[in-house]
C-alpha positions in Angstrom: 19.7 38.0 9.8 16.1 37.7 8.3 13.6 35.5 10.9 11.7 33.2 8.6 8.3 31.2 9.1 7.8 28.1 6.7 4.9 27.3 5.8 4.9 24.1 4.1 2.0 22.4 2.9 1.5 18.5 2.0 -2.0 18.3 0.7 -3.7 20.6 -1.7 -7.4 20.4 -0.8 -8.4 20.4 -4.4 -7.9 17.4 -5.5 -11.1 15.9 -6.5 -12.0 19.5 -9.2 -12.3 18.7 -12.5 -9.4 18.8 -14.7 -7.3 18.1 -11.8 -3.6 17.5 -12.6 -1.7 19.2 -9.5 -1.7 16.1 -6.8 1.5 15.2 -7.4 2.8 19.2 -5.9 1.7 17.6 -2.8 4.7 16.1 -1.8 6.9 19.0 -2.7 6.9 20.5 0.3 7.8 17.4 2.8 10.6 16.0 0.3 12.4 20.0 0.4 12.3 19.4 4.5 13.4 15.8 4.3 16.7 17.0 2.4 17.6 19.2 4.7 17.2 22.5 2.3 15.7 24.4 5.7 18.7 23.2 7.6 20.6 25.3 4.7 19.8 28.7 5.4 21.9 30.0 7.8 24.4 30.3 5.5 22.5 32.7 3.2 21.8 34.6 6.0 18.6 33.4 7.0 17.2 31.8 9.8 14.1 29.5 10.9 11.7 30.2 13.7 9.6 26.6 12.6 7.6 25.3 10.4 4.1 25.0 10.0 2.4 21.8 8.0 -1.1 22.9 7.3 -3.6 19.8 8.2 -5.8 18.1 5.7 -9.3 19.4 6.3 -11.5 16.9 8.3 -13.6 14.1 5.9 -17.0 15.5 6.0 -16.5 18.9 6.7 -18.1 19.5 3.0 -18.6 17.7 -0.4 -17.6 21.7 -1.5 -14.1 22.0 -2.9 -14.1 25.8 -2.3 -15.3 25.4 1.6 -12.5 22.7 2.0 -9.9 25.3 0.0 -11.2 27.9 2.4 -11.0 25.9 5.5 -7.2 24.7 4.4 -6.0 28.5 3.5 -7.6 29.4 7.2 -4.4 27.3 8.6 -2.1 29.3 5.8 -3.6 32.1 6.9 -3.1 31.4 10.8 0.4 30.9 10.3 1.1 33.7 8.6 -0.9 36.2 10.6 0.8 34.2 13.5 4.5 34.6 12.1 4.3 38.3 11.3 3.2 38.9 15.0 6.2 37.3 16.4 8.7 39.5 14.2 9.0 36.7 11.7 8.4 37.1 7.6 6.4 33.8 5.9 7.9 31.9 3.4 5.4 29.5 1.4 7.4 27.1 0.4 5.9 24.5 -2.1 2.5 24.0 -2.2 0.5 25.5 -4.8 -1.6 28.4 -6.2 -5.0 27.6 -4.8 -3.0 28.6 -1.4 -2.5 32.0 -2.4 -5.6 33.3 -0.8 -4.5 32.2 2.8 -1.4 34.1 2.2 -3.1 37.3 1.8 -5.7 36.7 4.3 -3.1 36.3 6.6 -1.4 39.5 5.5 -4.2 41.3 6.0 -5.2 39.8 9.3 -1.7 40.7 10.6 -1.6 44.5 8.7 -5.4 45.4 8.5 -8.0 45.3 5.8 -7.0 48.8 5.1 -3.5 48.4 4.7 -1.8 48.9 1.2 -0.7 45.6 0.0 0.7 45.0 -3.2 0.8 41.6 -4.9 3.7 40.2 -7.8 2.3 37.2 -9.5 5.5 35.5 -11.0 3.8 32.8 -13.3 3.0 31.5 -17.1 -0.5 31.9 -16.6 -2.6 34.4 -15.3 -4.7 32.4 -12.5 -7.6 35.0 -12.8 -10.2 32.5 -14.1 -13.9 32.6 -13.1 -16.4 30.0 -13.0 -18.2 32.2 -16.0 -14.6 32.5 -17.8 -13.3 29.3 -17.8 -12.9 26.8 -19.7 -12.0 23.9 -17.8 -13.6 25.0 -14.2 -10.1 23.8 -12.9 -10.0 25.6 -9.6 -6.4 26.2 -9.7 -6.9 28.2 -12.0 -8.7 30.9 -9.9 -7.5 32.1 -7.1 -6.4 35.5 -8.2 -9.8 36.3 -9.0 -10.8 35.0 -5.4 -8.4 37.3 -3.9 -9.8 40.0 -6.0 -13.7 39.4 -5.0 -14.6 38.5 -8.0 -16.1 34.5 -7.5 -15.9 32.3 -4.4 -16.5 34.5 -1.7 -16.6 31.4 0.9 -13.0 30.6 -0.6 -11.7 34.5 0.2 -13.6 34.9 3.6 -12.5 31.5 5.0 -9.2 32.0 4.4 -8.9 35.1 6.5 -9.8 38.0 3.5 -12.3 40.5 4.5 -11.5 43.4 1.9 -10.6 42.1 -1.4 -7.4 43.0 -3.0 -8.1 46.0 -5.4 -6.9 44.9 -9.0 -4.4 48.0 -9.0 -2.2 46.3 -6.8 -1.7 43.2 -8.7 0.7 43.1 -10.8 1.5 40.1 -13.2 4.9 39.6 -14.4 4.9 37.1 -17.9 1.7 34.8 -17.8 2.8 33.9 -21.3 -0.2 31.6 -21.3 -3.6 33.1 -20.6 -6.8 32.0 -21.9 -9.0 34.2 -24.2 -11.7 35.2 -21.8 -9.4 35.1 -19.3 -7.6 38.0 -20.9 -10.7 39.8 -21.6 -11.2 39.7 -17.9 -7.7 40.9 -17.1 -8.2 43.6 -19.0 -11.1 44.6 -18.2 -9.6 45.4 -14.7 -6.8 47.9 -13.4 -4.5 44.7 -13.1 -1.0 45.7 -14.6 0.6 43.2 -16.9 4.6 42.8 -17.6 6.0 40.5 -19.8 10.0 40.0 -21.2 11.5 41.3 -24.4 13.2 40.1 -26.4 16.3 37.8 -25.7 14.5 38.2 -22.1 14.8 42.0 -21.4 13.1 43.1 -18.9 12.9 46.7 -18.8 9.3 46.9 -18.6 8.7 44.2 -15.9 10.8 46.3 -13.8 9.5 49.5 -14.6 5.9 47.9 -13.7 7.3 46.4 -10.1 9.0 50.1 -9.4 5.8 51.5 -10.2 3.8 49.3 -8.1 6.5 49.5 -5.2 5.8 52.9 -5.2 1.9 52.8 -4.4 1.7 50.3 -1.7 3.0 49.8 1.6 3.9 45.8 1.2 4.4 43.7 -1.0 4.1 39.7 -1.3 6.1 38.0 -4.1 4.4 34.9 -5.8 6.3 32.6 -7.8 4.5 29.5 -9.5 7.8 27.3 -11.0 6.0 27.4 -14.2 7.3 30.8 -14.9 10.7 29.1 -15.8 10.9 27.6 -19.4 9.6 24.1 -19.8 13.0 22.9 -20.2 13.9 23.8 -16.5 10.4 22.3 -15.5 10.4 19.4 -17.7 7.3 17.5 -15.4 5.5 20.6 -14.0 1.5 19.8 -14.9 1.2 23.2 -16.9 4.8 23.9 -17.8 5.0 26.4 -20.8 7.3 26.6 -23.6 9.4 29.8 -24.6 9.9 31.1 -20.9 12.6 32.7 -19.4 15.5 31.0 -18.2 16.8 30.5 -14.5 19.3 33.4 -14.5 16.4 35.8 -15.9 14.2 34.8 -13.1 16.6 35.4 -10.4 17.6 38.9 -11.6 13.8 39.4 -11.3 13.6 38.0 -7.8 16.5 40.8 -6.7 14.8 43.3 -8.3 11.8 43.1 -6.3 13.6 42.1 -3.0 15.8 45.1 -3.8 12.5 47.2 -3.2 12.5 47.1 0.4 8.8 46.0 0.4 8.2 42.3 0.7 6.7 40.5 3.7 6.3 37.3 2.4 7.4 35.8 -0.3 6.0 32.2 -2.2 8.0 29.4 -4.6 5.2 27.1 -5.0 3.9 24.4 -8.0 7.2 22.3 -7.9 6.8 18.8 -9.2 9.9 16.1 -7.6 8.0 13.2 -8.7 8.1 11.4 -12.0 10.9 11.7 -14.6 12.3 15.1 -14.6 11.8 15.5 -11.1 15.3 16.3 -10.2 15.0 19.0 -12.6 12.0 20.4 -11.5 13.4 20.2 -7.8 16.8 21.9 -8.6 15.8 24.8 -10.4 12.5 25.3 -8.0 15.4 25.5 -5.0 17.0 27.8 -6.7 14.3 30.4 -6.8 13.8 29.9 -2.7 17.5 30.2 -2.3 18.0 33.3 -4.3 14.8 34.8 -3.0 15.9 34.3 0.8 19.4 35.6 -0.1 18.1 38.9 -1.4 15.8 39.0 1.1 17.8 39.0 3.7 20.4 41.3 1.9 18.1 43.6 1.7 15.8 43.3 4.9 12.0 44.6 4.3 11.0 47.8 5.6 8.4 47.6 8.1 
């Protein structure tokens, strides 16, 4: 039986950055609970030590949306430090990108700044945007950079990161969608990207999560719903045509599980508001459901 943590934020402490579009995620979290998708998981062999609903950060505490991101992953980052001690793995479950950072701060807190800890970006887009590369300054848009070290250092080190992730263990699986000098970035680094083949083989992507498997000691599975084809995220604020289809994206989710290596896994950006909404929700469950069930078939080694 694999011991679970949820973390489920309401709230995503960004919401006044430019460009914003991602306020309605917010609710994502809360409407999973309320429908009793938690109260599900025994039967996939799974159960639930609690939940944790990360706070909104105090009115005042800073006009800065990268102290009040900061402060907000500190909570992520709590819980997740918090869970691992007890025996149990995280599970972020909704919420969005700009949480990523207290997710790793948290595995660090709870492994060490020197352990080896791998990271599998699942998403259309590449996240690794700088205030110098981007286009739109749309914070969401960044945090993989911030986990890196390269911009908003008061974003990493509030939310629990004292040794930035080195770009070798990063490993981004499609990001069909990247921006020019976001690629130039990218490539600039030792980040590893994978994307599908044709009629969405995948022979490289798991190549590249074997490889990376290999090098680390643990590994934490990120899944932005946007990686799915626009058709299965119809409402989703950056959904992206010609992506792969739900059945593609759960043989990808085993395939990492199958490694033996994650200790905390993500399904976050999913969208249950305005039309398409049951879409969005149905296929975003999925994910969860087919990540716990692997997980827990094939319990992490740690």
């Amino acid at each position: 039986m694999l011991t679970i943590h949820v973390i489920a934020p309401s709230v995503t402490e960004a919401s006044n950055e430019p460009g914003n579009r991602i306020t309605a995620l917010g609710g994502a979290a809360s409407i999973i609970e309320a429908g009793g998708f938690f109260d599900s998981l025994p039967e996939l062999g799974v159960t639930v030590d609690g939940i944790t609903h990360p706070e909104p950060v105090a009115t005042g505490l800073s006009d800065d949306p990268t102290v009040r991101l900061g402060e907000f992953n500190a909570q992520i980052a709590a819980a997740v430090s918090g869970a691992i001690s007890r025996g149990a793995q995280p599970f972020l479950a909704g919420g969005t990108c700009s949480h990523l950072p207290g997710m790793v701060g948290g595995l660090e807190q709870a492994y060490g700044p020197t352990a080896r800890i791998g990271l599998i970006w699942v998403d259309a887009h590449g996240d690794f945007n700088t205030p110098k590369t981007s286009y739109s300054q749309m914070l969401g848009g960044m945090p993989v950079a911030v986990v890196a070290g390269l911009c908003y250092p008061e974003w990493r080190e509030k939310s629990g990161i004292s040794s930035p992730m080195p770009t070798d263990r990063i490993l981004m699986i499609d990001v069909r969608n990247l921006d020019d000098r976001e690629e130039a970035l990218i490539r600039s680094t030792d980040v590893t990207i994978a994307r599908f083949g044709e009629n969405g083989k995948s022979d490289e992507i798991v190549a590249a999560i074997d490889a990376l498997a290999q090098k680390v000691d643990y590994l934490y599975l990120h899944i932005d719903s946007d990686i799915l084809d626009e058709r299965f995220q119809p409402n989703h604020p950056t959904a992206e045509p010609n992506g792969p289809d739900d059945k593609t994206v759960d043989a990808l989710i085993e395939h990492v599980m199958g490694t033996g290596k994650v200790v905390a896994l993500a399904v976050v950006s999913i969208n249950p508001d305005e039309p398409g909404g049951a879409i969005s929700l149905a296929s975003g469950q999925q994910m969860m459901r087919t990540g716990l069930r692997s997980w827990a078939a094939g319990l992490p080694n740690v």
